[in-house]
C-alpha positions as CSV (number, residue, x, y, z in Angstrom):
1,X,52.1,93.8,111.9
2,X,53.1,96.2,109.6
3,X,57.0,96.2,108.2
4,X,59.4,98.8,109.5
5,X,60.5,100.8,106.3
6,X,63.8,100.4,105.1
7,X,66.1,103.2,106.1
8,X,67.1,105.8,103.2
9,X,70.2,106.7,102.0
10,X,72.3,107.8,104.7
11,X,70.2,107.0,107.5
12,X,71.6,105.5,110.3
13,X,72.8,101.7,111.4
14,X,71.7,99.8,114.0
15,X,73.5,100.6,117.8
16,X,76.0,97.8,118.7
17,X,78.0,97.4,121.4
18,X,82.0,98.3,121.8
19,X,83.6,95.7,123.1
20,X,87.0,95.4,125.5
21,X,88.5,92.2,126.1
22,X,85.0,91.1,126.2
23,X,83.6,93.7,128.5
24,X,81.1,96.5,126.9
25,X,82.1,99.5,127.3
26,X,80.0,101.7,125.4
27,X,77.8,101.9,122.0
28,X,78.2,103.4,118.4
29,X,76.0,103.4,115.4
30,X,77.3,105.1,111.9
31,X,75.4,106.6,109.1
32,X,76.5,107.3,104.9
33,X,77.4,111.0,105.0
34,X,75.5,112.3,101.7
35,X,78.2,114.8,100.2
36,X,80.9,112.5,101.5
37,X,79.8,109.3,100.6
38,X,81.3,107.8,103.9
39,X,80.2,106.6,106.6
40,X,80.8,108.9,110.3
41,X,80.5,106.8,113.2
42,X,79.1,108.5,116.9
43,X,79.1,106.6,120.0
44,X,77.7,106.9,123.1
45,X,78.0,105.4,127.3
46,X,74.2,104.0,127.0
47,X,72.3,103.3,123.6
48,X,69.8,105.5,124.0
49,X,72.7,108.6,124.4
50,X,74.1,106.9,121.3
51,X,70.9,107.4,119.3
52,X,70.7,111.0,120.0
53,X,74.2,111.3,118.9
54,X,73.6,109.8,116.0
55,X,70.6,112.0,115.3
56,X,72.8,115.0,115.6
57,X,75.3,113.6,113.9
58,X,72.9,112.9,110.4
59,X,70.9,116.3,110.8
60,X,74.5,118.1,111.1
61,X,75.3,116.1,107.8
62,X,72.0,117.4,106.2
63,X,73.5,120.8,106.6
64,X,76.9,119.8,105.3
65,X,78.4,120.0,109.0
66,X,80.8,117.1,109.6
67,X,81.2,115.7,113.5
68,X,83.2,117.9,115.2
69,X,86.4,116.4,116.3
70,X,86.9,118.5,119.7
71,X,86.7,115.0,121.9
72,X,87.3,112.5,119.2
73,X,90.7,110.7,120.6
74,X,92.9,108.7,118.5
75,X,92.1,105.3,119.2
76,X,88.4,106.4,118.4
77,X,89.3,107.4,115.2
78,X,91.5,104.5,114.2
79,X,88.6,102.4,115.3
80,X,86.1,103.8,113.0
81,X,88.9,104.5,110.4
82,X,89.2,100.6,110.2
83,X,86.3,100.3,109.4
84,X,85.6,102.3,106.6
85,X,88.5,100.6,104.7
86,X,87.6,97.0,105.6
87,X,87.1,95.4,102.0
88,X,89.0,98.3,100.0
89,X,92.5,97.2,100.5
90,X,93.7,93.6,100.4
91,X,92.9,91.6,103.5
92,X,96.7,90.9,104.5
93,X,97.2,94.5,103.8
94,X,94.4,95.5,106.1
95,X,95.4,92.6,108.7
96,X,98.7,94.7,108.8
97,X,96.9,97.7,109.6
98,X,95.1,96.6,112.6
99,X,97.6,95.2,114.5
100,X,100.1,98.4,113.7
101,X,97.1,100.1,115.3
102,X,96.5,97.4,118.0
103,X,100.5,96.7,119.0
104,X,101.9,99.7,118.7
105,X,99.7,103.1,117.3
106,X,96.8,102.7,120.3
107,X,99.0,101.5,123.2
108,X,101.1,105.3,123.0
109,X,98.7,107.4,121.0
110,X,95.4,106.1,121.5
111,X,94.4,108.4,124.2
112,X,95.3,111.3,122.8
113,X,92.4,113.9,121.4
114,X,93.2,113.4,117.3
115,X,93.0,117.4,116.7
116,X,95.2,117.7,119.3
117,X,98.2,115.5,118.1
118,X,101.4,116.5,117.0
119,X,105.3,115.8,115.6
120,X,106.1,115.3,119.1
121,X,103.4,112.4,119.1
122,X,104.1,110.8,116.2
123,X,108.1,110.6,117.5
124,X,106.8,109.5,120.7
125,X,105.3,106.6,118.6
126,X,108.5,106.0,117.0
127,X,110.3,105.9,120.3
128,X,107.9,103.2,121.6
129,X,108.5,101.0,119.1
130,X,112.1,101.7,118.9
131,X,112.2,100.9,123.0
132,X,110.6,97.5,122.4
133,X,113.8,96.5,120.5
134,X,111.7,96.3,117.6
135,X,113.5,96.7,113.9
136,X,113.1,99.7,111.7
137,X,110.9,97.9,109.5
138,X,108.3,97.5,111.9
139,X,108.6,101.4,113.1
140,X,108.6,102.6,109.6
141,X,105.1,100.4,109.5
142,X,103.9,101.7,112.3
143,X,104.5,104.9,110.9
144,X,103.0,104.6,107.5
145,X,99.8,103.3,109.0
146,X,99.5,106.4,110.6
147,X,100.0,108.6,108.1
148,X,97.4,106.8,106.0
149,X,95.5,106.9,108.6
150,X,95.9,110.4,109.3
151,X,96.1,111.3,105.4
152,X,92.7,110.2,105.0
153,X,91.4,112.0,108.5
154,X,92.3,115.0,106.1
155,X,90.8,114.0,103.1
156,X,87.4,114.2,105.5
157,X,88.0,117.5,107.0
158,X,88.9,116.0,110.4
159,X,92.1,117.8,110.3
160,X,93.6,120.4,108.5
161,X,97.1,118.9,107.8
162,X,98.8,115.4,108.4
163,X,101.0,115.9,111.2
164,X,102.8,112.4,110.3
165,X,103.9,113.5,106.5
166,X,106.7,115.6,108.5
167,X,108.0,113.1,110.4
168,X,111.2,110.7,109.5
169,X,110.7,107.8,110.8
170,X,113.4,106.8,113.6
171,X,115.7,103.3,112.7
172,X,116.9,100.7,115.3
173,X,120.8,100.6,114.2
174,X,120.9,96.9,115.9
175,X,118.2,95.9,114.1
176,X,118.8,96.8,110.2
177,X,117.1,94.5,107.5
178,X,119.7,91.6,106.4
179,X,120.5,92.3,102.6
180,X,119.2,89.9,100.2
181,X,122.1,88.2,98.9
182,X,122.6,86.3,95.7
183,X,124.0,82.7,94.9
184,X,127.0,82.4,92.7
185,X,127.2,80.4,89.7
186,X,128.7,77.4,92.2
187,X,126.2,77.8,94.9
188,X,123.0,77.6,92.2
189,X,125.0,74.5,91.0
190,X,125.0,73.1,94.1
191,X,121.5,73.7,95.2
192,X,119.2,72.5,91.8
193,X,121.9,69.4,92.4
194,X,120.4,68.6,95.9
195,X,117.0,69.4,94.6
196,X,117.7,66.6,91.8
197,X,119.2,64.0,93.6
198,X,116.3,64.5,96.8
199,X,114.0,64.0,93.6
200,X,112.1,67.1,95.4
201,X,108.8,67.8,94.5
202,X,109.7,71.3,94.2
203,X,112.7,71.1,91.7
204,X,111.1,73.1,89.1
205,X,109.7,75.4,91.5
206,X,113.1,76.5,92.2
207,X,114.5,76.3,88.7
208,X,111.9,79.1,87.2
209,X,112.3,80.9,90.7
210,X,116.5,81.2,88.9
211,X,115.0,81.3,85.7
212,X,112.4,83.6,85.6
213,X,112.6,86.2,88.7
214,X,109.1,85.5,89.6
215,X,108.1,86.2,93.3
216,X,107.2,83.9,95.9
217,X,103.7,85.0,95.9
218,X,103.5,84.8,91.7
219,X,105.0,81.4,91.5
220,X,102.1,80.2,94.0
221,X,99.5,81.9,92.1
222,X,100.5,80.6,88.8
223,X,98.2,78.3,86.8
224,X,98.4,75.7,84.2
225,X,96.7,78.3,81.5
226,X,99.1,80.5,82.7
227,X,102.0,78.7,80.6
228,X,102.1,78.5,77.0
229,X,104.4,75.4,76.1
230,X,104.0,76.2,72.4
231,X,105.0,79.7,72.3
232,X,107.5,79.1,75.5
233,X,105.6,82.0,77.9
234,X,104.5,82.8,81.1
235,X,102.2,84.8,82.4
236,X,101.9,86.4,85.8
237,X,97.7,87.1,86.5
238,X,98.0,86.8,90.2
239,X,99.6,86.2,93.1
240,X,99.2,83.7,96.4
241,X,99.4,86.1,99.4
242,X,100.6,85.1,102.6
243,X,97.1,85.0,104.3
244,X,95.9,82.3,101.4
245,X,94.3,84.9,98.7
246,X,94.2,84.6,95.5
247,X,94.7,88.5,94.1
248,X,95.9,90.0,90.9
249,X,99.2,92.2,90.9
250,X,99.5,95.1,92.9
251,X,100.9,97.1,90.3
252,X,100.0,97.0,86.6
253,X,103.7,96.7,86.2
254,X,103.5,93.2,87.5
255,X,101.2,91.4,85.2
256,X,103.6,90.5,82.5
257,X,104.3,88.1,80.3
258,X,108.1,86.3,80.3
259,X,109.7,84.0,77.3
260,X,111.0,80.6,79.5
261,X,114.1,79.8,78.8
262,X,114.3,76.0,77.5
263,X,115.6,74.7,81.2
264,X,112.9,76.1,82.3
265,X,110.3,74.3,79.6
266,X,111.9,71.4,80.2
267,X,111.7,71.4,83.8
268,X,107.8,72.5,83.4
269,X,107.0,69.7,81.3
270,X,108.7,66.9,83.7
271,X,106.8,69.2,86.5
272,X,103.4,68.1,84.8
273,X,104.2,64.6,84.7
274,X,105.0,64.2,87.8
275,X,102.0,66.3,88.9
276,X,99.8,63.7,87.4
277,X,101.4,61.1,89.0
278,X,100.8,62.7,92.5
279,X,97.1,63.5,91.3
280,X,96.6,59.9,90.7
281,X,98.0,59.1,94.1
282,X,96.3,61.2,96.1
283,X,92.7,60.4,94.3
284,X,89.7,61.6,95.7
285,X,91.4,63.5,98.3
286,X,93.1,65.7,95.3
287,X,91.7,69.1,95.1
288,X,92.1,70.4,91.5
289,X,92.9,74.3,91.8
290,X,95.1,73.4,88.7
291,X,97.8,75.2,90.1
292,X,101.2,74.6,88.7
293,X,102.6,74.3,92.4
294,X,100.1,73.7,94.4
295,X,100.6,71.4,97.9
296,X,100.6,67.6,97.7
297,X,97.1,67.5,97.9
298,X,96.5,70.2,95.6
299,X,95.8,73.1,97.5
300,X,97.5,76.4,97.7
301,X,100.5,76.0,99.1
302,X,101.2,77.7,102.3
303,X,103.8,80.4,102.6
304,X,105.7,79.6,106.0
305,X,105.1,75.9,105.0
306,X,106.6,76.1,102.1
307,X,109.6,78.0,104.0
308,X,110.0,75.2,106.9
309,X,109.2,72.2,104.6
310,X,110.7,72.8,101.6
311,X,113.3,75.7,101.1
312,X,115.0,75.7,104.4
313,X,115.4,71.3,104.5
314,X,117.2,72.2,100.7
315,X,119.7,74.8,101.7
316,X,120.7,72.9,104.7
317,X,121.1,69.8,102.3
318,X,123.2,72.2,99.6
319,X,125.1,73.6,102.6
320,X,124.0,77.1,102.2
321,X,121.5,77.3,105.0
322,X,124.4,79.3,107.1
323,X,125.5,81.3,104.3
324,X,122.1,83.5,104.8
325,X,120.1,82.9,101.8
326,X,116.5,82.5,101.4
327,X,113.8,82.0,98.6
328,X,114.1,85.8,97.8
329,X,118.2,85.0,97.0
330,X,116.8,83.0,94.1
331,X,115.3,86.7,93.0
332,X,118.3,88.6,93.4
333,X,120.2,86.2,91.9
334,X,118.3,86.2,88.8
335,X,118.3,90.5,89.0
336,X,122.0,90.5,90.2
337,X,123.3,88.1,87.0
338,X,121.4,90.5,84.4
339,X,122.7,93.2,86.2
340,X,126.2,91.7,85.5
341,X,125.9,90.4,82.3
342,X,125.1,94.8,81.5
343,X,121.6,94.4,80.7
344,X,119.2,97.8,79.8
345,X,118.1,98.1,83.3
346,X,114.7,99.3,81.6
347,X,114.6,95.6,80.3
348,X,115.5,94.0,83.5
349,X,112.9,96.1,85.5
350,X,110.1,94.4,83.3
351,X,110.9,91.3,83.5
352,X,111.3,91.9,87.4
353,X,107.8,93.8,87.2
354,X,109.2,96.3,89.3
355,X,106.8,99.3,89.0
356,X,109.3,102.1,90.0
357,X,113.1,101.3,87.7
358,X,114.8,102.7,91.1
359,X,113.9,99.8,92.4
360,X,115.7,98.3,89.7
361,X,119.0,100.6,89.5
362,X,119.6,99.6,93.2
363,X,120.7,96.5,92.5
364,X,122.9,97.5,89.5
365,X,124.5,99.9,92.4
366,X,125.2,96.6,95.0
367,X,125.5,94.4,91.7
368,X,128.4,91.7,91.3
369,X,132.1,93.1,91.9
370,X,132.2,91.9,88.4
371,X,130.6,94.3,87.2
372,X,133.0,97.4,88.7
373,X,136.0,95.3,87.8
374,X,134.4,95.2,84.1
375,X,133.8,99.0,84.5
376,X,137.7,99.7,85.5
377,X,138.8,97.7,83.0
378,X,137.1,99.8,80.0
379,X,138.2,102.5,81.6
380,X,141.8,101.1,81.7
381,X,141.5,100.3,78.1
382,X,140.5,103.8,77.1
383,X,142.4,105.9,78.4
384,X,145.9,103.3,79.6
């Protein structure tokens, strides 16, 4: 039997089913448009209406014609949407996505004809979520997902404008993000003391957290070849996300290199040790990632583990656990003291790799009251 030739560039994909809670509820197939470079997807009640679909659809594409969106709804168009950026963002970034668009986007939009949608949509949205009890993180999420989502619909001549981009986003007033506060000189005192006499595992962890400013994620991802004991450096090349990749910074702002200070060599160096010491315990079931803090079997550590087992089990022990503090604290404590101590915020915002400095002025504006009582004092000086 003779082979079936392979399809040419933008030819069409197999027909597969669409699923609903199991249940198939119709077909759709997608082909590469050839001035686009994307691929459109067409569906269809039967497969063999799907094929003809998709037929029109690639000789419409052939004269430059994109699918008309007269009947394409929302929750179509998120679907295929989904698709199309699967493998182009970062997986947890893209995990986000889909459930904005399953929780929240679909449930009050996803009927709705996408040409057809408005401000008063995208409100109604916000509403939704608001009426859930939900915090204005999450609508502000919700929000952003369909603006990209819609942003992009334009960029392919679905739509002429992005009805989303005029929308502020509503915010739950009993449900407003905790602010990240930072540890005084006593309270650090008081936790690396708990960490030392626990003999944690984790004591240096939390040292170049204070010492260094370096993200959760970063500290994760670091690697022995990432410290240079000789010259006293650090260098951030990735970062442990919380769905357990591996990925290099975001922002170009964020791959930096950091002089340790010597509490912080020193705590590297006994970190080692004891890292070979758990090695040797563990044996064959060690799995060398040769991550500086890696799990006690030697795997990337995991995120909300490393909250429940580790950080939360120390504050309680250093009697800060009701005082509202978490890992980020050890963060902002590091930002907050430089911010104190009248560091160039320009300086401060590179060692933080913060990729936009207003990122980094907002924490000289909520710094230490030190800092104001230093200010009134010059001015007291000057002109008293």
């Amino acid at each position: 039997m003779a082979k079936r030739p392979k399809r040419g560039h933008g030819e069409g994909s197999k027909v597969v089913e669409r699923r609903v809670n199991g249940r198939v509820v119709g077909y759709r197939a997608a082909f590469t448009h050839p001035a686009k470079g994307r691929r459109i997807w067409v569906s269809g009640k039967t497969k063999p209406e799907t094929r003809a679909n998709l037929r029109e659809a690639m000789a419409d594409a052939q004269r430059g014609i994109l699918p008309a969106p007269a009947n394409l709804t929302v929750g179509r168009y998120l679907e295929s949407w989904l698709e199309d950026i699967r493998g182009t963002v970062r997986r947890s970034t893209y995990d986000g996505y889909r459930q904005m668009v399953r929780l929240h986007i679909n449930p009050s939009l996803g009927g709705r004809k996408l040409r057809e949608l408005n401000a008063a949509d995208v409100r109604r949205l916000h509403r939704a979520v608001l009426d859930k009890g939900l915090s204005t993180r999450t609508i502000n999420y919700a929000h952003s997902t369909l603006r990209k989502a819609l942003g992009d619909a334009v960029n392919d001549d679905l739509l002429s404008r992005n009805v989303a981009s005029g929308v502020r986003p509503l915010h739950n007033p009993d449900k407003e993000p905790v602010e990240t506060k930072a540890l005084s000189p006593e309270q650090v005192k008081r936790l690396l003391s708990a960490a030392s006499e626990a003999g944690d595992r984790l004591e240096a962890f939390y040292i170049l957290a204070l010492h260094t400013g370096l993200r959760r994620g970063e500290l994760l991802g670091l690697k022995w070849t990432d410290i240079d004991f000789e010259r006293g450096t650090l260098s951030v090349r990735r970062s442990l996300d919380v769905d357990g990749t591996f990925n290099p910074p975001k922002k170009s702002a964020s791959r930096r290199t950091l002089r340790l200070t010597p509490e912080a060599l020193e705590a590297l160096q006994a970190h080692r040790i004891r890292q070979n010491e758990e090695r040797l315990k563990a044996g064959k079931r060690w799995k060398d990632n040769s991550l500086v803090f890696p799990s006690a079997k030697g795997t990337p550590m995991n995120a909300a583990s490393l909250d429940r087992h580790h950080v939360q089990p120390l504050l309680k022990k250093a009697g800060l656990k009701d005082d509202g503090f978490t890992f980020h604290s050890l963060r902002h404590t590091f930002a907050t003291t430089l911010a104190a101590k009248g560091k160039n915020p320009a300086t401060v915002q590179k060692l933080l790799g913060h990729a936009d400095i207003r990122m980094t002025l907002a924490i000289y504006t909520h710094a230490d009251v030190e800092m104001q009582d230093d200010a009134i004092d010059a001015i007291s000086d000057a002109f008293g």
